[in-house]
C-alpha positions as CSV (number, residue, x, y, z in Angstrom):
1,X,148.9,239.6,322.8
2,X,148.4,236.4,322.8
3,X,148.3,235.3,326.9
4,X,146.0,233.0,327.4
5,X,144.6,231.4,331.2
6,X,146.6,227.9,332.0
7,X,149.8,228.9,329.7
8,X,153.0,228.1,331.6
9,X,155.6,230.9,330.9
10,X,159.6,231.1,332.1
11,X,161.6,234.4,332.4
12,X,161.5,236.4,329.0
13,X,163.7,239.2,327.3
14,X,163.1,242.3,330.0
15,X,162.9,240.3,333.3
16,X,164.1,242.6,336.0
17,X,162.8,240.9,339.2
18,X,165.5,239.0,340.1
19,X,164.3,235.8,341.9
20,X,160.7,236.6,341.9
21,X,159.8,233.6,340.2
22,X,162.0,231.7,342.5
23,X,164.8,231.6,340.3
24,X,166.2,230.9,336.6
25,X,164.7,227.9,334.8
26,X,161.5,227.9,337.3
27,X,158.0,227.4,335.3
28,X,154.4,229.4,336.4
29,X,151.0,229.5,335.1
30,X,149.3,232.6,334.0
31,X,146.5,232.1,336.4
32,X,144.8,235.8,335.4
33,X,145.1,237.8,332.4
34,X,144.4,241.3,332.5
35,X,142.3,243.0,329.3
36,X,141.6,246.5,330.6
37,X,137.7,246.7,330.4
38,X,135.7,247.3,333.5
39,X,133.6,244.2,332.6
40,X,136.3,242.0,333.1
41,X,136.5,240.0,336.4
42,X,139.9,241.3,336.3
43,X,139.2,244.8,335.3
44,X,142.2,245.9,337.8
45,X,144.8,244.2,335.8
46,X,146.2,246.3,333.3
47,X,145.5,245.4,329.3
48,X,148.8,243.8,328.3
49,X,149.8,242.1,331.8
50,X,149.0,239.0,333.6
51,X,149.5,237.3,336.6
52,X,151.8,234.4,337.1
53,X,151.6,231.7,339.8
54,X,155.1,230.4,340.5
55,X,155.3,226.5,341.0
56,X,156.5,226.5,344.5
57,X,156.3,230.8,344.7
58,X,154.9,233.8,344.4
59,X,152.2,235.1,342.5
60,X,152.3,238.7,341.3
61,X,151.7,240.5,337.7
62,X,154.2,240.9,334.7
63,X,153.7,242.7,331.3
64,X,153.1,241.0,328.3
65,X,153.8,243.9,325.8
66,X,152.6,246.8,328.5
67,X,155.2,249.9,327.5
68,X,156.6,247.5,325.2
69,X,158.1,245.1,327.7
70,X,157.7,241.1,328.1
71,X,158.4,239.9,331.1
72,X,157.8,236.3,330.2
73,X,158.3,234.0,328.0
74,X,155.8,231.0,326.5
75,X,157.2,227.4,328.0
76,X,154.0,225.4,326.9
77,X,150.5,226.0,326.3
78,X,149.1,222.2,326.1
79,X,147.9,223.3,329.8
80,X,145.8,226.0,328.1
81,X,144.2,223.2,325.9
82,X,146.1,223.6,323.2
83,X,146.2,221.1,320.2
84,X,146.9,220.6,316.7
85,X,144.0,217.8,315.7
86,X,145.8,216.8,312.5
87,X,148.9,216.9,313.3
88,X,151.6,213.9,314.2
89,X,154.5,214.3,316.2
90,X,157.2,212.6,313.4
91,X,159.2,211.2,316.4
92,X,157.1,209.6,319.3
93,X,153.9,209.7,316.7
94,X,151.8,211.0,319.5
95,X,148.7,213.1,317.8
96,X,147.3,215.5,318.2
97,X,150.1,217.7,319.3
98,X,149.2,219.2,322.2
99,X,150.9,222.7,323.2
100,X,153.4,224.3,320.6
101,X,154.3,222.7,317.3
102,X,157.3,222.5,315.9
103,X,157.8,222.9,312.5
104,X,160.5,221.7,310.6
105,X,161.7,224.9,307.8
106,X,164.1,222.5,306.0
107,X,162.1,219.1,306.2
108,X,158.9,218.6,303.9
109,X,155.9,217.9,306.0
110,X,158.1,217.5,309.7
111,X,156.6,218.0,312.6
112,X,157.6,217.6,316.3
113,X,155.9,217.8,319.8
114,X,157.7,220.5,322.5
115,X,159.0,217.4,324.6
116,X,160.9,216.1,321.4
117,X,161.7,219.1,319.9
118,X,163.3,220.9,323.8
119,X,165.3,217.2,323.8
120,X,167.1,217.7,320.2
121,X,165.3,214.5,318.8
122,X,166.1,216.2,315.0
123,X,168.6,218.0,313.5
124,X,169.6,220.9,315.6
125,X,171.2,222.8,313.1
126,X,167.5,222.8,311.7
127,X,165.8,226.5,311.9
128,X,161.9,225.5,312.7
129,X,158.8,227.3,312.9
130,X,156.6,228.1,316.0
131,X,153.4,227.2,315.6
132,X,151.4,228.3,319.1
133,X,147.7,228.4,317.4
134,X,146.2,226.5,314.2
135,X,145.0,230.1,313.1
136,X,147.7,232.1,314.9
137,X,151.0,233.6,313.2
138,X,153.7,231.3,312.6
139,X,157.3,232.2,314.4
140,X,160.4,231.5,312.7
141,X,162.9,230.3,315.2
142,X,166.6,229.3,314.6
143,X,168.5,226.8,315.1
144,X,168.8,224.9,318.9
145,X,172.6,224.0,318.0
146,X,173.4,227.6,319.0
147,X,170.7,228.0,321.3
148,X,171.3,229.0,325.2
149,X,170.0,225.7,327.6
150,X,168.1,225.5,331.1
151,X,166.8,223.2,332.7
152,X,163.0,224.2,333.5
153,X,161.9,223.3,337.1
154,X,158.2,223.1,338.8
155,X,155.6,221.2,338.5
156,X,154.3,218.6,336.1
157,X,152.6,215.7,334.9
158,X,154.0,212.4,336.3
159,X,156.3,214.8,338.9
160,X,156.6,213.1,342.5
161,X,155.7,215.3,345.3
162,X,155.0,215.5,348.9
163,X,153.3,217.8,351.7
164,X,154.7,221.0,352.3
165,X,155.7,222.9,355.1
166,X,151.7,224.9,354.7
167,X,149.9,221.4,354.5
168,X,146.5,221.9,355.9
169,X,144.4,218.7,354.5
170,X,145.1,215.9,357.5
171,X,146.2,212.4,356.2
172,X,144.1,212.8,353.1
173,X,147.4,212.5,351.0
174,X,148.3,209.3,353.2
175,X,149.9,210.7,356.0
176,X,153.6,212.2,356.5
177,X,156.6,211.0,354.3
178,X,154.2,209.6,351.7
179,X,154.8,211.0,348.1
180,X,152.0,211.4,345.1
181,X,152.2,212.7,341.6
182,X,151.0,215.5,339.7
């Protein structure tokens, strides 16, 4: 319900498209999100799906409650411009949050950004609250300690990267063998 244009998703609880998404731990962006009406530019999108672009994939549709099913799963929205104004991450201090807040259940007035909360800089054994939207619902979440781990691969900010096999933009990126960053 709550898909939104720039979020980057990972696998969720009913994937069943084997390597799809170009395998387990890779990150997409929804790029489209489907609402049913006929108004909508993307009126042939079901209501409760959206399209994914793979970093380094495919692109193709997934449900995001359609029958019941999620296909996906939220990695970050800071790419959706999401942020929490008043908020302070309590470990790097960066404000505002950008993307997801973490919530601290057993820690008055503890905070933490997704980068410091996904790299265990507090207790673990800590149950916390997701915190996707100022005004959304909160979601309680346990603890990481028993949490299952992945490492999450595609593109991001600060990533190195060169041309691809599909380049089509002459030496604009410097010429062959030279690398930029996302």
């Amino acid at each position: 319900d709550s898909a939104m244009l720039g979020q980057r998703v990972v696998r969720g609880p009913d994937w069943k498209w084997a390597g799809q998404d170009g395998g387990e731990g890779r990150v997409g962006t929804i790029v489209e999100v489907g609402d049913g009406s006929d108004s909508s530019p993307s009126s042939s999108i079901p209501e409760k799906t959206v399209i994914v672009q793979w970093d380094g994939a495919t692109r193709t549709n997934y449900r995001t409650g359609h029958g019941g099913a999620y296909d996906l799963r939220l990695f970050d929205n800071a790419s959706a411009g999401v942020k929490h104004v008043h908020v302070i991450c309590d470990v790097c201090r960066v404000q505002p949050i950008r993307g997801i807040r973490w919530k601290c259940q057993r820690c008055y007035d503890y905070d933490l950004c997704s980068q410091c909360y996904n790299t265990g800089k507090h207790n673990i054994d800590h149950e916390f609250w997701c915190i996707e939207l100022d005004d959304g619902p909160w979601t309680k979440v346990g603890p990481r300690s028993s949490a299952v781990k992945f490492k999450a691969l595609g593109f991001f900010p600060g990533a190195k990267v060169v041309r691809g096999g599909d380049w089509e933009w002459g030496d604009q990126d410097g010429g062959v063998g030279h690398a930029g960053r996302v």
